[in-house]
C-alpha positions as CSV (number, residue, x, y, z in Angstrom):
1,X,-20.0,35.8,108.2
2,X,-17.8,37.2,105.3
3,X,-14.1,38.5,106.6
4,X,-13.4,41.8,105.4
5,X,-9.4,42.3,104.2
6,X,-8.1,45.3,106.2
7,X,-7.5,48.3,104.1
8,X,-3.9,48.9,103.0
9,X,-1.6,51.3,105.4
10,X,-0.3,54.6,103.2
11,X,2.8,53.7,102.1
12,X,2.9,49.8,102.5
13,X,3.5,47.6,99.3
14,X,0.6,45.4,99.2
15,X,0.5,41.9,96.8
16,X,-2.9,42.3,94.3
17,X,-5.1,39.9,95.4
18,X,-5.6,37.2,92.7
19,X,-8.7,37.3,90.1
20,X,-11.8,35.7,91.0
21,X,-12.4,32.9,89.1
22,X,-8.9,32.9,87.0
23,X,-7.3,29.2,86.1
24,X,-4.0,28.3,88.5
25,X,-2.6,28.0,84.8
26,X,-2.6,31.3,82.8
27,X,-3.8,31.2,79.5
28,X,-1.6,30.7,76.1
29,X,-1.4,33.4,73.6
30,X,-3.5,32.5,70.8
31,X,-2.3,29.5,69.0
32,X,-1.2,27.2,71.7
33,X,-2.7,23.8,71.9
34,X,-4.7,24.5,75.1
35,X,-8.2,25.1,74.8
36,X,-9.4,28.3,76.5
37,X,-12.0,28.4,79.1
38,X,-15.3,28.4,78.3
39,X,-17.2,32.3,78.7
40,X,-19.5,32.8,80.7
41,X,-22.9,31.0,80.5
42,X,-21.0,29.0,77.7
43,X,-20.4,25.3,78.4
44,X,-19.4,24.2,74.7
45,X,-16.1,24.7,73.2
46,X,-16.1,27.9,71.5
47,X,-14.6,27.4,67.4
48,X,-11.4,27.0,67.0
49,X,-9.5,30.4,65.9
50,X,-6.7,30.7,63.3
51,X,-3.8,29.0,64.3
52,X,-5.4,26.7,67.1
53,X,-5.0,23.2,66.9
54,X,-8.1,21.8,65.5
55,X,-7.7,20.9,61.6
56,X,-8.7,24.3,59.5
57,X,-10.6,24.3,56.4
58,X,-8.6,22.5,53.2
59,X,-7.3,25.3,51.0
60,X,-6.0,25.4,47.5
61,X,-3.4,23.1,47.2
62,X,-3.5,21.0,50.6
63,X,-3.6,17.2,51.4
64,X,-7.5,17.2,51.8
65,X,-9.7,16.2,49.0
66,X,-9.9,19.3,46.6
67,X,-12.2,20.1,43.3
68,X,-10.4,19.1,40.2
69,X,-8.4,21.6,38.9
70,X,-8.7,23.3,35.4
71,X,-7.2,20.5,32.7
72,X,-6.8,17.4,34.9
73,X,-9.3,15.1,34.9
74,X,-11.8,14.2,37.2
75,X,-10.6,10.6,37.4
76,X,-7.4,12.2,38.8
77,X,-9.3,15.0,41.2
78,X,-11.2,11.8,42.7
79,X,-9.1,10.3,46.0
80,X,-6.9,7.1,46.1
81,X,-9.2,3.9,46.1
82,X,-12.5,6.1,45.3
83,X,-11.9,5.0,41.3
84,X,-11.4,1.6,42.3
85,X,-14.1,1.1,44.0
86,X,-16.6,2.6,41.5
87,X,-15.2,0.0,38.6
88,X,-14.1,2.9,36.7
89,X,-10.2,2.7,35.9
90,X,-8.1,5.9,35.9
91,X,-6.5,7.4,32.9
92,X,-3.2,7.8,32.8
93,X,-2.5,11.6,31.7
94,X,-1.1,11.8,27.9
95,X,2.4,11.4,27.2
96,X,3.6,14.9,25.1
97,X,4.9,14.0,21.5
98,X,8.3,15.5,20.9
99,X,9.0,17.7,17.9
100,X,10.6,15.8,15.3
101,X,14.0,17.9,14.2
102,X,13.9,19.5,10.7
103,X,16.7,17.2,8.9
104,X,19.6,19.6,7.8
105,X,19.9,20.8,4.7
106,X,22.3,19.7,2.1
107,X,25.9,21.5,2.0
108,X,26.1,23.5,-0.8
109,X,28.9,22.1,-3.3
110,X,31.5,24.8,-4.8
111,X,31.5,24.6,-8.3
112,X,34.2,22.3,-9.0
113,X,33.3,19.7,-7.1
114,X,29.9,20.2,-8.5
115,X,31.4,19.9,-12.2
116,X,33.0,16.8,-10.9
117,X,30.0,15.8,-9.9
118,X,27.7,16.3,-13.1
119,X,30.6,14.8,-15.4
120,X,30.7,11.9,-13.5
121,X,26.9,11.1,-13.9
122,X,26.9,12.2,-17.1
123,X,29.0,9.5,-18.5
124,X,27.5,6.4,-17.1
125,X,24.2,7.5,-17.9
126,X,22.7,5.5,-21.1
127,X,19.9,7.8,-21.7
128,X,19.6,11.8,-21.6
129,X,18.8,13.0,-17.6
130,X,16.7,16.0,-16.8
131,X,18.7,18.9,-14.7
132,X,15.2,18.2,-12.1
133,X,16.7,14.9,-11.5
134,X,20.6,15.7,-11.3
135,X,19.4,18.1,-8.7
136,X,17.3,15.7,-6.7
137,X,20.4,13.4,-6.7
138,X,22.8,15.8,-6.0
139,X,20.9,17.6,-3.7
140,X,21.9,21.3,-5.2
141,X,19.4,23.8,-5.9
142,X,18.3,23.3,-9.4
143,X,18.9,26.9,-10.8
144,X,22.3,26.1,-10.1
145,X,22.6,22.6,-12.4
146,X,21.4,24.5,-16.1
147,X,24.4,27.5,-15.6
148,X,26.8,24.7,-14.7
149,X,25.9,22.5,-17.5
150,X,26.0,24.9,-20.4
151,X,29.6,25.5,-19.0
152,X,31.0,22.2,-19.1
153,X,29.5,22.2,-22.8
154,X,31.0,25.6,-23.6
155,X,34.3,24.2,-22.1
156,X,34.5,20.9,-23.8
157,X,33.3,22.6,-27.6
158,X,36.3,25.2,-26.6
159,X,39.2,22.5,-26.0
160,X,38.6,20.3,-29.4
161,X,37.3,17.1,-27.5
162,X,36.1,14.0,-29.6
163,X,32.8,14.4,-27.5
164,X,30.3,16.9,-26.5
165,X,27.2,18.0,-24.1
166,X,24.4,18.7,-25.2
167,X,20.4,18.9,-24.8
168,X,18.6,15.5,-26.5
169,X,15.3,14.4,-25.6
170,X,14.4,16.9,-22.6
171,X,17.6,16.4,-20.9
172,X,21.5,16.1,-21.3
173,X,24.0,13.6,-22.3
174,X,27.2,13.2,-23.5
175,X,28.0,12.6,-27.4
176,X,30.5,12.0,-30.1
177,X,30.9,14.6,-32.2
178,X,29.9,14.5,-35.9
179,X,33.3,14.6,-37.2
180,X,34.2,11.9,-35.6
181,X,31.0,9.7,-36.5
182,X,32.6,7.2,-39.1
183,X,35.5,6.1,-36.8
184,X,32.7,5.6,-34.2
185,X,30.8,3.9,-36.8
186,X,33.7,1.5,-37.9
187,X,34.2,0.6,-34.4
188,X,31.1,-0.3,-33.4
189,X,29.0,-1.6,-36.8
190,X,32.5,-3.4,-37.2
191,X,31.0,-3.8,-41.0
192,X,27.4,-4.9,-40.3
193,X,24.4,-2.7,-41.6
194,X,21.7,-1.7,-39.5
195,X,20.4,0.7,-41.9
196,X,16.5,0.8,-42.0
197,X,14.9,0.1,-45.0
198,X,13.4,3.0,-47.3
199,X,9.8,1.7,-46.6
200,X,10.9,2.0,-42.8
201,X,12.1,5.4,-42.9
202,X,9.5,6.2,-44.9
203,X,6.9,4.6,-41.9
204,X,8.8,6.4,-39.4
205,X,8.6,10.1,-41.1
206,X,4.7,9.5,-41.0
207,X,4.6,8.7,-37.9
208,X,6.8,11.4,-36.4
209,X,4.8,14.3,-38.0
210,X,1.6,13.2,-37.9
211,X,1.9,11.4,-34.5
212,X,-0.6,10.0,-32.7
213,X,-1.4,8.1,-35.7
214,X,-3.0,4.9,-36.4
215,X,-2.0,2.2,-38.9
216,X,-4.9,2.5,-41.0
217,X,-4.0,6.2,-41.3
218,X,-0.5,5.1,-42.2
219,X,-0.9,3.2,-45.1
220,X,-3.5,5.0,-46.5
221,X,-0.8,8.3,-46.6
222,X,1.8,5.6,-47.7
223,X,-0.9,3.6,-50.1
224,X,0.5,0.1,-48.4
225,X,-0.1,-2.1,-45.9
226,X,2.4,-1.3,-43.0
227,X,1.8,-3.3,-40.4
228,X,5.1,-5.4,-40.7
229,X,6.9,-2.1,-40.6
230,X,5.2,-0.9,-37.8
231,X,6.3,-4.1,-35.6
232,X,9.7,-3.7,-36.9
233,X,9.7,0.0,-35.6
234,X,8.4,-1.1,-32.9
235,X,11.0,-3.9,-31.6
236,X,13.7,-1.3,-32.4
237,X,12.5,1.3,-30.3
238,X,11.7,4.0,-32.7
239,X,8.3,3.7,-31.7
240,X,5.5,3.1,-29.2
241,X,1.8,2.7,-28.4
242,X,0.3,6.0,-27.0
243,X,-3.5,4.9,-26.4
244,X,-6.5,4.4,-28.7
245,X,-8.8,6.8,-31.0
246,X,-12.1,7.2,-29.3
247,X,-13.9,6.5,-32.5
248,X,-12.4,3.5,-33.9
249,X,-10.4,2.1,-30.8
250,X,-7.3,1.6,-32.8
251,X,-4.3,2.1,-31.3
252,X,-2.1,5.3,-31.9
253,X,1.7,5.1,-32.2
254,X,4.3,7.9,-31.7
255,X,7.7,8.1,-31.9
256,X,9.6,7.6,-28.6
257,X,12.7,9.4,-26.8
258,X,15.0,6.9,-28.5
259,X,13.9,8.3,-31.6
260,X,15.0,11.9,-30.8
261,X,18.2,10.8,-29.0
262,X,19.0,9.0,-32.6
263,X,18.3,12.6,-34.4
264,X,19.7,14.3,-31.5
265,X,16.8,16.7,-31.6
266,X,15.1,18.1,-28.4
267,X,11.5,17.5,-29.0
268,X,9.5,16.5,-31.7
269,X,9.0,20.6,-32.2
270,X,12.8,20.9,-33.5
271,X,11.8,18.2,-36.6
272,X,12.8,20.4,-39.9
273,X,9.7,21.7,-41.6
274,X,8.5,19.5,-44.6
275,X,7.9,21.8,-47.4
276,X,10.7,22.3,-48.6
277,X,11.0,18.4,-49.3
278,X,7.7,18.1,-51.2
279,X,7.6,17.6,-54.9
280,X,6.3,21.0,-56.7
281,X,3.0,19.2,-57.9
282,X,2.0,17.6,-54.4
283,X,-1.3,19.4,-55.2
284,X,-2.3,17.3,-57.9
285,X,-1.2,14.4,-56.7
286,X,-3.5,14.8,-53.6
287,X,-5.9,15.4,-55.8
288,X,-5.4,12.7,-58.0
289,X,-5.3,10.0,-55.4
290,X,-8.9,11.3,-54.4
């Protein structure tokens, strides 16, 4: 037979009877490690909710495996031992190169140290320098070497000195100046002759205004054989071989930068013109050697 419980007096504090069916231990807020009791008609565990304390799904960026990310590679993505196991080694990721520095330029000289400069090159050079190279050496821009240059010349033509600068040969070098060429002369001939012969200078003219020329084409303007002459221009170098003539294959001479240093000239171009040193009748001459 079932008891009944006897219905509560007005006014008496009665206890709540307990829930039918309720756990002695109440349940934890949601969260807590205990596992909640099954629903009814339910005997399985139900799934676990957020923050319970079965493992959740692996999320971007946690310890379990994840996809490979954009840029590393899949060698990387793959977990520890997978790699190993396959044969396949992993690959190390590139080491980034570093910028080499831009070397720093060149401090600009003022203008009298770059005056010292110049003058000092100048006079132990033994042949005429281009202002491109005293630039590269000095490491000045090269608008700034011509100005300086035609300075020191001004200056040194302006205080009387027994030397001078000047252009010979595409470039610059220091000189004697005419007036004082037969002191210069005395001292260093010291009485010995180096003159060329008049068949030599003769060779040499030729060659210098009708350059590239070949031998043949020299003695026939010359009407000798000057072959000897040639060699001897040759070893004093006055001039050089420049190639060959495609027809013939003979060899061409020219005259080379000694040769203008000697005449002090420039370029070939500054040569004086030869008319005025023909004879009146070259005409008939040319005609008569015909």
């Amino acid at each position: 037979m079932e008891s009944v419980a006897p219905a509560p007096v007005p006014g008496e504090r009665t206890e709540p009877a307990a829930a039918p069916a309720a756990s002695a231990e109440p349940a934890g807020p949601p969260g807590d490690s205990a596992e909640p009791a099954a629903g009814p008609g339910e005997g399985a565990e139900p799934a676990a909710g957020p923050g319970d304390g079965a493992e959740p799904a692996a999320g971007p960026g946690d310890g379990a495996e994840s996809a490979a990310t954009p840029g590393e590679s899949l060698a990387d993505a793959a977990p520890a031992g997978e790699g190993a196991a396959a044969g396949v080694p992993s690959r190390q990721p590139a080491g980034r190169r570093r910028a080499t520095p831009a070397p720093e330029p060149a401090p600009e000289l003022d203008d009298a140290e770059l005056r010292g400069a110049l003058e000092a090159i100048l006079l132990v050079v033994d042949e005429p320098v281009s202002e491109l190279t005293l630039a590269q050496v000095l490491e000045q821009p090269a608008e700034r070497i011509g100005p300086m240059l035609d300075e020191i010349a001004a200056g040194y033509t302006a205080a009387g000195h027994g030397f001078e600068l000047r252009r010979a040969a595409g470039g610059w070098r220091l000189y004697t100046r005419p007036e004082y060429a037969s002191y210069v002369e005395r001292f260093v001939l010291d009485g010995q002759s180096v003159r060329l012969t008049q068949a030599a200078l003769e060779t040499l003219a030729v060659v210098a205004y009708k350059q590239p020329v070949t031998r043949s084409r020299i003695s026939a303007i010359r009407g000798v054989n000057c072959d000897g002459v040639i060699r001897t221009l040759v070893s004093r170098g006055l001039v050089e071989e420049c190639g060959t003539e495609p027809d013939s294959g003979a060899f061409l001479y020219r005259t080379t930068t000694m040769f203008l240093e000697k005449l002090g000239l420039n370029s070939v171009d500054d040569l004086p013109p030869l008319a005025p040193f023909l004879p009146d009748d070259v005409e008939d001459l040319a005609d008569a050697t015909r």
